[in-house]
C-alpha positions, 0 to 999 in steps of 0.5 A: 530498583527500576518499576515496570512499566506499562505503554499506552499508545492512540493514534490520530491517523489523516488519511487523503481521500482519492478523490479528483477536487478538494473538499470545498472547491474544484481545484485539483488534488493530483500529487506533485504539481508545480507550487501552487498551480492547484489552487484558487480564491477559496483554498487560498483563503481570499475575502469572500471566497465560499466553501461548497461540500464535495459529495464524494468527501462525505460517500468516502468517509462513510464507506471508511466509518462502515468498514470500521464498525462506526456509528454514523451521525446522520446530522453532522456539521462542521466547526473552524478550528481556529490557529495562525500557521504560515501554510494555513491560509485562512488562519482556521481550518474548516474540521468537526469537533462536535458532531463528526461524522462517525463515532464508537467503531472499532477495528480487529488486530492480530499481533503474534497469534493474538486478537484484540480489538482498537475502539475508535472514538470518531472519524471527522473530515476537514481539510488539510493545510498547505506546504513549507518548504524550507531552503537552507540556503537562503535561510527562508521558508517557501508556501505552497499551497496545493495540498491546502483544502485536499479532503481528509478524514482524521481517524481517531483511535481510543488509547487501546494499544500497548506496544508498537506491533499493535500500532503497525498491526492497526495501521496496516489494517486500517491501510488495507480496509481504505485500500479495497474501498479505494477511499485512499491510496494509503502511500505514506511516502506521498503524505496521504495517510500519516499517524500522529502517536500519543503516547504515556507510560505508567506503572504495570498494573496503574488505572491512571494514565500517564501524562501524553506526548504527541510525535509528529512527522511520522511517514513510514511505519519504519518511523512509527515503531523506532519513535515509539520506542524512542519515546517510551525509553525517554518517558521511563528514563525521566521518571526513573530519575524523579522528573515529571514528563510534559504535555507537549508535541514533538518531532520526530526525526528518523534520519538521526532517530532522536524527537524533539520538542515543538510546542506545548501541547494544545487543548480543544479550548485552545482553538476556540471551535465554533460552527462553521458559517458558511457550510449548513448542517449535513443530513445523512439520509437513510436512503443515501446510507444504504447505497453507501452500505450496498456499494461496499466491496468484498475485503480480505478475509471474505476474498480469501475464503472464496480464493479458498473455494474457487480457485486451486492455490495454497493458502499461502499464495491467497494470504499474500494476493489478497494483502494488496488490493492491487495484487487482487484486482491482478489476479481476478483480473487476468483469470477474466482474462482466460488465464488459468489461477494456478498459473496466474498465481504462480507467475504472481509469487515467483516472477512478481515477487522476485523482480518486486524485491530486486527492485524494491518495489511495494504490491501498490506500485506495480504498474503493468496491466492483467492484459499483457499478464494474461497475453503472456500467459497464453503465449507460453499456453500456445508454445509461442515462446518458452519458459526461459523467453517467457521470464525474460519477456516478463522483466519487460513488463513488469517494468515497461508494461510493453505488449507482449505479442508485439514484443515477441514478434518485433524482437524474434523470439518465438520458439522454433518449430521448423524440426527440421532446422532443430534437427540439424542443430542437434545432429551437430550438438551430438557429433561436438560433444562425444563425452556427453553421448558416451556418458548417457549411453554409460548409464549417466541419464543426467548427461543429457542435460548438457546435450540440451543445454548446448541445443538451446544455446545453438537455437538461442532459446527459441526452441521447445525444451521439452521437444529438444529433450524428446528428438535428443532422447530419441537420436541417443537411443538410435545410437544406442541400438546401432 
Protein backbone atom coordinates (compact mmCIF):
# COMPACT_ATOMS: atom_id res chain seq x y z
CA UNK A 1 0.00 0.00 0.00
CA UNK A 2 1.41 3.54 -1.33
CA UNK A 3 2.37 6.35 1.69
CA UNK A 4 1.21 9.55 1.49
CA UNK A 5 3.17 11.85 0.86
CA UNK A 6 4.10 15.38 1.63
CA UNK A 7 5.95 18.11 -0.82
CA UNK A 8 8.35 20.78 0.58
CA UNK A 9 9.19 23.48 -1.98
CA UNK A 10 12.11 26.96 -1.37
CA UNK A 11 12.80 28.82 -4.03
CA UNK A 12 15.89 30.51 -4.86
CA UNK A 13 14.72 33.34 -7.51
CA UNK A 14 17.47 36.05 -9.23
CA UNK A 15 15.82 38.74 -10.12
CA UNK A 16 18.10 41.59 -12.61
CA UNK A 17 17.75 44.97 -11.37
CA UNK A 18 16.88 47.76 -14.09
CA UNK A 19 19.16 49.47 -13.71
CA UNK A 20 21.39 51.14 -16.84
CA UNK A 21 25.31 49.78 -15.79
CA UNK A 22 26.18 46.68 -14.20
CA UNK A 23 27.02 46.14 -10.58
CA UNK A 24 30.89 46.82 -10.76
CA UNK A 25 31.52 48.56 -13.89
CA UNK A 26 29.95 51.07 -16.34
CA UNK A 27 29.14 48.88 -19.04
CA UNK A 28 25.64 48.80 -20.33
CA UNK A 29 22.86 46.02 -19.07
CA UNK A 30 20.33 46.62 -22.19
CA UNK A 31 19.11 43.23 -23.26
CA UNK A 32 19.90 41.81 -26.67
CA UNK A 33 23.06 43.66 -27.72
CA UNK A 34 25.31 42.10 -30.48
CA UNK A 35 27.81 39.29 -28.49
CA UNK A 36 29.88 40.94 -26.01
CA UNK A 37 29.70 44.38 -27.25
CA UNK A 38 28.73 45.39 -23.38
CA UNK A 39 31.30 44.58 -21.66
CA UNK A 40 35.03 45.92 -20.55
CA UNK A 41 38.42 44.74 -18.42
CA UNK A 42 36.41 44.24 -14.98
CA UNK A 43 33.35 42.25 -16.27
CA UNK A 44 35.43 40.48 -18.52
CA UNK A 45 37.69 39.17 -15.71
CA UNK A 46 41.14 40.88 -16.71
CA UNK A 47 44.35 40.97 -14.35
CA UNK A 48 44.03 44.00 -12.51
CA UNK A 49 40.95 45.18 -13.35
CA UNK A 50 38.83 46.59 -9.99
CA UNK A 51 35.21 46.47 -9.22
CA UNK A 52 33.36 49.87 -7.83
CA UNK A 53 29.85 49.10 -6.18
CA UNK A 54 27.00 50.74 -8.53
CA UNK A 55 24.62 52.76 -5.75
CA UNK A 56 21.75 52.22 -7.43
CA UNK A 57 22.39 48.32 -6.87
CA UNK A 58 22.15 48.60 -3.25
CA UNK A 59 18.95 51.41 -3.31
CA UNK A 60 17.09 48.72 -5.60
CA UNK A 61 17.86 45.93 -3.18
CA UNK A 62 16.51 47.80 -0.32
CA UNK A 63 13.66 49.01 -1.56
CA UNK A 64 13.10 44.84 -2.53
CA UNK A 65 14.27 43.88 1.23
CA UNK A 66 11.57 46.69 2.72
CA UNK A 67 8.79 45.51 0.33
CA UNK A 68 9.05 41.93 1.66
CA UNK A 69 9.11 42.76 5.43
CA UNK A 70 13.50 42.13 5.49
CA UNK A 71 15.35 42.99 7.99
CA UNK A 72 18.10 45.22 6.80
CA UNK A 73 21.86 44.41 7.70
CA UNK A 74 23.36 48.17 7.66
CA UNK A 75 26.89 46.74 7.64
CA UNK A 76 26.91 44.13 5.14
CA UNK A 77 30.17 42.91 2.65
CA UNK A 78 30.77 41.04 -0.05
CA UNK A 79 32.12 37.34 -0.53
CA UNK A 80 33.82 35.68 -3.96
CA UNK A 81 32.31 32.67 -4.59
CA UNK A 82 34.79 30.42 -5.92
CA UNK A 83 34.09 28.08 -9.19
CA UNK A 84 35.57 27.45 -12.71
CA UNK A 85 32.46 27.66 -15.50
CA UNK A 86 33.51 28.65 -19.23
CA UNK A 87 30.84 32.02 -18.93
CA UNK A 88 32.59 32.76 -15.49
CA UNK A 89 35.04 34.90 -16.60
CA UNK A 90 37.15 35.51 -13.31
CA UNK A 91 36.58 31.80 -11.90
CA UNK A 92 34.66 33.21 -8.90
CA UNK A 93 31.70 35.31 -8.66
CA UNK A 94 31.87 38.37 -6.41
CA UNK A 95 28.06 37.39 -4.16
CA UNK A 96 27.21 37.69 -0.08
CA UNK A 97 27.39 34.62 1.96
CA UNK A 98 27.82 36.07 5.30
CA UNK A 99 26.30 39.26 5.83
CA UNK A 100 23.60 39.88 3.17
CA UNK A 101 22.23 42.40 2.66
CA UNK A 102 18.50 41.65 3.97
CA UNK A 103 17.27 38.66 6.09
CA UNK A 104 14.17 36.98 8.06
CA UNK A 105 11.31 38.87 5.40
CA UNK A 106 8.39 37.32 4.70
CA UNK A 107 5.80 37.57 1.89
CA UNK A 108 1.69 37.02 2.31
CA UNK A 109 0.26 34.29 -0.42
CA UNK A 110 -3.18 33.77 -1.23
CA UNK A 111 -3.90 30.23 -2.79
CA UNK A 112 -7.62 29.22 -3.27
CA UNK A 113 -9.12 31.41 -0.77
CA UNK A 114 -6.42 30.83 1.73
CA UNK A 115 -3.46 32.78 3.39
CA UNK A 116 -0.32 32.13 4.34
CA UNK A 117 2.77 33.46 4.85
CA UNK A 118 6.51 32.44 2.90
CA UNK A 119 9.49 33.54 5.19
CA UNK A 120 12.32 34.63 3.35
CA UNK A 121 15.68 33.61 4.81
CA UNK A 122 17.99 36.67 2.71
CA UNK A 123 18.29 38.59 -0.26
CA UNK A 124 21.85 39.04 -1.29
CA UNK A 125 23.23 40.70 -4.35
CA UNK A 126 26.04 39.66 -6.70
CA UNK A 127 26.41 39.57 -10.04
CA UNK A 128 25.38 37.39 -12.91
CA UNK A 129 27.56 35.49 -14.99
CA UNK A 130 27.93 35.44 -18.68
CA UNK A 131 26.11 33.17 -21.87
CA UNK A 132 26.88 30.10 -23.82
CA UNK A 133 25.49 29.49 -26.65
CA UNK A 134 25.70 26.30 -28.03
CA UNK A 135 25.78 25.55 -31.94
CA UNK A 136 25.12 22.06 -32.87
CA UNK A 137 26.31 22.36 -35.91
CA UNK A 138 29.86 22.78 -35.59
CA UNK A 139 29.66 20.83 -32.30
CA UNK A 140 30.99 24.01 -30.17
CA UNK A 141 30.12 26.46 -27.47
CA UNK A 142 30.19 30.06 -28.15
CA UNK A 143 30.57 32.82 -24.59
CA UNK A 144 29.15 35.89 -24.67
CA UNK A 145 29.90 37.64 -22.04
CA UNK A 146 27.11 40.85 -21.70
CA UNK A 147 25.12 39.64 -19.39
CA UNK A 148 28.49 38.87 -17.06
CA UNK A 149 28.67 41.36 -14.15
CA UNK A 150 24.56 42.71 -14.65
CA UNK A 151 23.29 43.35 -11.07
CA UNK A 152 21.03 40.55 -9.18
CA UNK A 153 19.45 40.08 -6.10
CA UNK A 154 18.95 36.48 -5.20
CA UNK A 155 15.81 35.92 -3.00
CA UNK A 156 16.13 33.25 -1.07
CA UNK A 157 12.82 31.67 0.48
CA UNK A 158 12.60 29.34 3.62
CA UNK A 159 10.99 25.89 2.62
CA UNK A 160 7.50 26.87 3.42
CA UNK A 161 5.55 26.12 0.31
CA UNK A 162 3.69 22.59 -0.30
CA UNK A 163 2.30 22.57 -3.91
CA UNK A 164 3.24 24.33 -7.22
CA UNK A 165 0.16 26.84 -6.64
CA UNK A 166 2.07 28.15 -3.71
CA UNK A 167 5.04 28.51 -5.62
CA UNK A 168 3.35 30.69 -8.72
CA UNK A 169 1.22 32.24 -5.84
CA UNK A 170 4.73 33.55 -4.20
CA UNK A 171 6.42 34.19 -7.66
CA UNK A 172 3.60 36.31 -8.73
CA UNK A 173 3.54 38.09 -5.77
CA UNK A 174 7.07 38.50 -5.57
CA UNK A 175 6.80 39.62 -9.71
CA UNK A 176 4.13 42.08 -8.72
CA UNK A 177 6.10 43.96 -5.59
CA UNK A 178 9.49 44.42 -7.88
CA UNK A 179 7.27 45.54 -10.70
CA UNK A 180 5.68 48.60 -8.90
CA UNK A 181 8.98 49.37 -7.16
CA UNK A 182 10.41 49.38 -10.72
CA UNK A 183 13.53 47.27 -9.25
CA UNK A 184 13.19 44.90 -12.08
CA UNK A 185 10.97 44.00 -15.13
CA UNK A 186 10.34 40.49 -13.84
CA UNK A 187 10.22 39.25 -17.82
CA UNK A 188 11.02 35.57 -17.42
CA UNK A 189 11.16 35.14 -21.37
CA UNK A 190 14.46 37.73 -21.05
CA UNK A 191 15.98 35.80 -18.13
CA UNK A 192 15.42 38.63 -15.64
CA UNK A 193 13.81 37.11 -13.11
CA UNK A 194 14.39 33.13 -13.13
CA UNK A 195 13.52 30.54 -9.98
CA UNK A 196 15.47 27.58 -9.00
CA UNK A 197 13.22 24.98 -7.11
CA UNK A 198 14.44 22.75 -4.29
CA UNK A 199 12.33 20.37 -3.84
CA UNK A 200 11.86 16.79 -1.13
CA UNK A 201 9.15 14.81 -0.19
CA UNK A 202 8.59 12.89 3.02
CA UNK A 203 5.89 11.10 4.51
CA UNK A 204 2.23 13.00 5.47
CA UNK A 205 2.79 14.18 8.71
CA UNK A 206 7.10 13.55 8.91
CA UNK A 207 9.21 16.63 10.74
CA UNK A 208 12.13 15.54 8.94
CA UNK A 209 12.96 16.62 5.55
CA UNK A 210 13.48 14.68 2.77
CA UNK A 211 16.39 14.71 0.73
CA UNK A 212 16.60 17.90 -1.89
CA UNK A 213 16.69 18.24 -5.49
CA UNK A 214 17.78 21.62 -7.30
CA UNK A 215 15.82 21.99 -10.95
CA UNK A 216 17.33 24.63 -12.95
CA UNK A 217 16.51 26.06 -16.26
CA UNK A 218 13.04 27.33 -15.27
CA UNK A 219 11.95 30.40 -17.28
CA UNK A 220 7.98 30.29 -17.31
CA UNK A 221 5.82 30.02 -14.49
CA UNK A 222 4.36 27.47 -17.17
CA UNK A 223 7.73 25.23 -16.48
CA UNK A 224 7.63 25.68 -12.76
CA UNK A 225 4.61 24.04 -12.18
CA UNK A 226 5.00 21.09 -14.74
CA UNK A 227 8.75 20.43 -13.23
CA UNK A 228 7.25 20.44 -9.87
CA UNK A 229 5.00 17.92 -10.53
CA UNK A 230 7.58 15.96 -12.68
CA UNK A 231 9.96 16.23 -9.81
CA UNK A 232 7.58 15.02 -7.04
CA UNK A 233 6.17 12.12 -9.03
CA UNK A 234 10.08 10.99 -9.64
CA UNK A 235 10.93 11.31 -5.91
CA UNK A 236 7.79 9.37 -4.72
CA UNK A 237 8.08 6.76 -7.74
CA UNK A 238 11.79 6.03 -6.35
CA UNK A 239 11.00 5.48 -2.58
CA UNK A 240 8.00 3.70 -3.60
CA UNK A 241 10.13 0.94 -4.87
CA UNK A 242 13.03 1.34 -1.74
CA UNK A 243 15.45 3.86 -3.60
CA UNK A 244 17.20 6.36 -1.93
CA UNK A 245 16.67 10.14 -3.75
CA UNK A 246 20.17 12.12 -4.32
CA UNK A 247 21.58 15.33 -3.73
CA UNK A 248 22.00 16.94 -6.87
CA UNK A 249 20.83 19.72 -9.35
CA UNK A 250 19.24 18.94 -12.47
CA UNK A 251 17.73 20.17 -15.50
CA UNK A 252 14.75 20.79 -16.41
CA UNK A 253 13.51 20.56 -20.21
CA UNK A 254 9.99 22.05 -20.85
CA UNK A 255 9.93 21.15 -24.51
CA UNK A 256 10.01 17.15 -23.63
CA UNK A 257 8.91 17.89 -20.21
CA UNK A 258 11.43 15.47 -18.55
CA UNK A 259 14.94 16.63 -16.01
CA UNK A 260 17.76 15.53 -16.07
CA UNK A 261 20.61 15.22 -13.68
CA UNK A 262 23.75 17.94 -13.89
CA UNK A 263 25.95 17.56 -10.93
CA UNK A 264 25.77 16.49 -7.57
CA UNK A 265 24.62 19.12 -5.61
CA UNK A 266 27.35 21.62 -3.91
CA UNK A 267 27.39 22.57 -0.45
CA UNK A 268 28.77 26.50 0.52
CA UNK A 269 32.26 24.67 1.49
CA UNK A 270 32.17 23.59 -1.62
CA UNK A 271 32.81 27.16 -3.09
CA UNK A 272 35.58 27.90 -0.57
CA UNK A 273 33.78 31.73 0.20
CA UNK A 274 35.93 34.24 1.36
CA UNK A 275 35.74 38.24 1.57
CA UNK A 276 36.02 39.93 -1.21
CA UNK A 277 39.43 42.07 -1.48
CA UNK A 278 38.90 44.80 -3.44
CA UNK A 279 35.29 45.93 -2.23
CA UNK A 280 34.99 47.51 1.36
CA UNK A 281 32.35 46.59 4.00
CA UNK A 282 29.01 48.31 2.97
CA UNK A 283 27.62 50.99 5.60
CA UNK A 284 23.74 51.46 5.53
CA UNK A 285 23.19 54.81 7.12
CA UNK A 286 19.94 55.31 9.08
CA UNK A 287 19.69 58.68 7.02
CA UNK A 288 19.91 56.63 3.52
CA UNK A 289 17.55 53.92 4.96
CA UNK A 290 14.67 56.33 5.02
CA UNK A 291 15.09 58.02 1.97
CA UNK A 292 14.71 54.45 0.49
CA UNK A 293 11.84 53.58 2.96
CA UNK A 294 9.86 57.36 1.97
CA UNK A 295 10.50 56.77 -1.73
CA UNK A 296 8.62 53.53 -1.83
CA UNK A 297 5.57 53.65 -3.97
CA UNK A 298 1.95 52.89 -3.51
CA UNK A 299 1.20 48.81 -4.09
CA UNK A 300 -1.61 46.97 -5.20
CA UNK A 301 -3.64 46.62 -2.50
CA UNK A 302 -3.17 50.34 -1.04
CA UNK A 303 -4.15 51.37 -5.08
CA UNK A 304 -7.20 49.16 -4.99
CA UNK A 305 -8.59 50.59 -2.20
CA UNK A 306 -8.23 54.10 -3.07
CA UNK A 307 -9.44 53.10 -7.00
CA UNK A 308 -12.06 51.73 -4.79
CA UNK A 309 -12.96 55.38 -3.09
CA UNK A 310 -11.98 57.66 -5.94
CA UNK A 311 -12.76 56.29 -9.01
CA UNK A 312 -16.68 54.76 -10.15
CA UNK A 313 -15.31 51.29 -11.47
CA UNK A 314 -16.52 47.71 -10.40
CA UNK A 315 -14.24 45.77 -8.24
CA UNK A 316 -13.42 43.66 -10.82
CA UNK A 317 -12.04 46.14 -13.09
CA UNK A 318 -9.57 47.65 -10.14
CA UNK A 319 -8.42 43.84 -9.55
CA UNK A 320 -7.50 43.46 -13.10
CA UNK A 321 -5.81 47.37 -13.58
CA UNK A 322 -3.93 47.01 -10.60
CA UNK A 323 -2.50 43.41 -11.37
CA UNK A 324 0.22 45.05 -13.85
CA UNK A 325 2.06 48.06 -12.77
CA UNK A 326 1.70 49.20 -16.41
CA UNK A 327 -1.80 48.67 -16.71
CA UNK A 328 -1.98 51.10 -13.50
CA UNK A 329 0.42 53.89 -14.69
CA UNK A 330 -2.37 53.31 -17.90
CA UNK A 331 -5.17 54.18 -16.13
CA UNK A 332 -3.75 56.99 -13.68
CA UNK A 333 -2.05 58.34 -16.38
CA UNK A 334 -4.78 59.02 -19.01
CA UNK A 335 -7.66 59.97 -16.13
CA UNK A 336 -4.52 63.17 -15.46
CA UNK A 337 -5.17 63.53 -18.88
CA UNK A 338 -8.91 64.74 -18.62
CA UNK A 339 -10.21 61.51 -19.55
CA UNK A 340 -13.13 60.14 -17.43
CA UNK A 341 -12.29 56.65 -15.27
CA UNK A 342 -15.25 54.84 -16.39
CA UNK A 343 -14.52 55.65 -19.62
CA UNK A 344 -10.81 54.77 -19.25
CA UNK A 345 -11.46 51.61 -17.56
CA UNK A 346 -13.96 50.45 -20.08
CA UNK A 347 -11.58 50.99 -23.04
CA UNK A 348 -9.17 49.30 -20.72
CA UNK A 349 -11.24 45.99 -20.08
CA UNK A 350 -12.78 45.49 -23.54
CA UNK A 351 -10.77 46.83 -26.31
CA UNK A 352 -7.26 46.16 -24.39
CA UNK A 353 -8.20 43.23 -23.17
CA UNK A 354 -9.54 41.62 -26.50
CA UNK A 355 -6.64 42.68 -28.86
CA UNK A 356 -4.33 41.77 -25.73
CA UNK A 357 -5.69 38.04 -26.35
CA UNK A 358 -6.05 38.23 -29.84
CA UNK A 359 -2.53 38.91 -30.09
CA UNK A 360 -1.11 37.05 -27.19
CA UNK A 361 0.22 40.08 -25.57
CA UNK A 362 1.00 40.10 -21.56
CA UNK A 363 -0.24 43.61 -19.49
CA UNK A 364 3.84 44.45 -19.24
CA UNK A 365 4.17 44.76 -22.98
CA UNK A 366 1.73 47.09 -23.90
CA UNK A 367 3.47 49.69 -25.74
CA UNK A 368 1.03 52.62 -26.51
CA UNK A 369 0.98 55.81 -24.76
CA UNK A 370 -2.01 57.44 -21.93
CA UNK A 371 -1.61 60.13 -24.53
CA UNK A 372 -3.04 58.77 -27.68
CA UNK A 373 -5.42 56.82 -25.20
CA UNK A 374 -6.50 59.95 -23.71
CA UNK A 375 -6.59 61.95 -27.40
CA UNK A 376 -8.91 59.06 -28.15
CA UNK A 377 -11.21 59.17 -25.73
CA UNK A 378 -11.78 62.82 -26.28
CA UNK A 379 -12.30 62.34 -30.01
CA UNK A 380 -15.14 59.97 -29.38
CA UNK A 381 -16.31 62.78 -26.03
CA UNK A 382 -16.28 65.60 -28.81
CA UNK A 383 -18.44 63.37 -31.45
CA UNK A 384 -15.10 63.63 -33.94
CA UNK A 385 -15.58 60.16 -34.58
CA UNK A 386 -17.96 57.41 -33.67
CA UNK A 387 -17.70 54.24 -31.54
CA UNK A 388 -17.27 52.01 -34.59
CA UNK A 389 -14.37 54.53 -36.06
CA UNK A 390 -13.19 54.62 -32.54
CA UNK A 391 -12.21 50.89 -32.19
CA UNK A 392 -11.03 50.87 -35.28
CA UNK A 393 -8.67 53.69 -34.79
CA UNK A 394 -7.84 51.60 -31.53
CA UNK A 395 -6.34 48.71 -33.16
CA UNK A 396 -4.19 51.19 -34.63
CA UNK A 397 -2.66 52.05 -31.38
CA UNK A 398 -2.61 49.38 -29.56
CA UNK A 399 -0.36 48.35 -31.91
CA UNK A 400 1.47 51.26 -33.60
CA UNK A 401 0.98 53.90 -30.78
CA UNK A 402 -0.03 56.24 -33.91
CA UNK A 403 -1.70 59.98 -33.00
CA UNK A 404 -4.93 59.67 -33.30
CA UNK A 405 -5.78 63.02 -34.44
CA UNK A 406 -3.30 62.99 -36.92
CA UNK A 407 -4.65 59.58 -38.04
CA UNK A 408 -8.43 60.64 -37.96
CA UNK A 409 -7.52 63.67 -39.99
CA UNK A 410 -4.78 61.85 -42.71
CA UNK A 411 -7.30 59.20 -43.31
CA UNK A 412 -10.95 60.88 -43.23
CA UNK A 413 -12.67 59.67 -40.69
CA UNK A 414 -14.45 62.02 -38.86
CA UNK A 415 -17.82 61.68 -38.49
CA UNK A 416 -20.30 63.60 -40.70
CA UNK A 417 -21.91 66.51 -39.79
CA UNK A 418 -23.18 68.06 -42.88
CA UNK A 419 -27.33 67.22 -42.18
CA UNK A 420 -28.01 68.00 -45.17
CA UNK A 421 -25.70 65.54 -47.33
CA UNK A 422 -26.87 62.72 -44.34
CA UNK A 423 -30.06 63.45 -45.15
CA UNK A 424 -29.75 62.86 -48.51
CA UNK A 425 -28.48 59.69 -47.91
CA UNK A 426 -31.42 58.68 -45.76
CA UNK A 427 -34.07 59.67 -48.06
CA UNK A 428 -32.36 57.20 -50.75
CA UNK A 429 -31.93 54.47 -47.81
CA UNK A 430 -35.76 54.93 -47.06
CA UNK A 431 -36.97 54.75 -50.80
CA UNK A 432 -34.51 51.46 -51.54
CA UNK A 433 -35.59 49.58 -48.77
CA UNK A 434 -39.69 49.53 -48.52
CA UNK A 435 -39.72 46.24 -46.56
CA UNK A 436 -37.72 47.64 -43.71
CA UNK A 437 -40.42 50.87 -43.73
CA UNK A 438 -43.67 48.94 -44.06
CA UNK A 439 -42.03 46.61 -41.30
CA UNK A 440 -41.69 49.72 -38.43
CA UNK A 441 -44.42 51.27 -39.67
CA UNK A 442 -46.43 47.54 -38.97
CA UNK A 443 -45.30 47.78 -35.58
CA UNK A 444 -41.87 46.16 -35.97
CA UNK A 445 -39.68 48.85 -34.17
CA UNK A 446 -36.69 46.56 -34.53
CA UNK A 447 -36.90 46.94 -38.40
CA UNK A 448 -35.30 50.40 -37.87
CA UNK A 449 -31.95 48.48 -37.34
CA UNK A 450 -31.79 47.85 -41.02
CA UNK A 451 -32.54 51.26 -42.07
CA UNK A 452 -29.63 52.67 -39.92
CA UNK A 453 -27.55 49.80 -40.82
CA UNK A 454 -27.65 50.77 -44.62
CA UNK A 455 -27.37 54.72 -43.74
CA UNK A 456 -23.88 54.02 -42.10
CA UNK A 457 -22.69 51.77 -44.88
CA UNK A 458 -23.97 54.70 -47.47
CA UNK A 459 -21.70 57.46 -45.10
CA UNK A 460 -18.92 54.59 -44.61
CA UNK A 461 -19.53 55.17 -41.04
CA UNK A 462 -18.59 58.42 -40.72
CA UNK A 463 -21.79 59.50 -39.16
CA UNK A 464 -23.45 59.90 -35.66
CA UNK A 465 -25.32 56.72 -35.16
CA UNK A 466 -27.46 58.10 -32.39
CA UNK A 467 -28.06 61.18 -35.05
CA UNK A 468 -28.89 58.71 -38.02
CA UNK A 469 -31.37 56.53 -35.62
CA UNK A 470 -32.83 60.00 -34.50
CA UNK A 471 -33.62 61.89 -38.63
CA UNK A 472 -34.81 58.12 -39.76
CA UNK A 473 -37.18 57.88 -36.59
CA UNK A 474 -38.40 61.17 -37.55
CA UNK A 475 -38.59 60.71 -41.65
CA UNK A 476 -40.51 57.30 -40.47
CA UNK A 477 -43.11 59.16 -38.34
CA UNK A 478 -43.88 61.73 -41.14
CA UNK A 479 -44.56 58.89 -43.34
CA UNK A 480 -46.61 57.59 -40.78
CA UNK A 481 -48.61 60.50 -40.01
CA UNK A 482 -49.21 61.09 -44.35
Amino acid sequence: MSKNYETVIGLEVHVELATKTKIFCGCSTAFGGAPNTHTCPVCTGMPGSLPVLNKGVVEKALSVGLATNCKIIQNCKFDRKNYFYPDNPQNYQISQLYYPICRDGKVEIEVNGNKKYVRIHEIHMEEDAGKLVHDPFTDSSLVDFNRSGVPLIEIVSEPDMRSADEVIAYLETLRETIQYLGASDCKLNEGSMRADVNLSVREAGSEEFGTRTETKNLNSFRAIARAIENETARQIDILESGGKVLQETRRWDDTKEYSYPMRSKEDAQDYRYFPDPDLPPLVISDEWLAEIRNAQPEFREAKKIRYKEEYDIPDYDIDIITGSKKMADLFEDTIRLGAAPKKVSNWLMVETMRLMKETNTDADHLTFSAENLAKLISLVEKKTINGTVAKEVFEIIFRENIDPEQYVEEKGLKTVTDTGALNQVIQKVIADNQKSVSDYLGGKEKAIGALVGQTMKAMQGKADPAEVNRIIKEELEKLRDQ
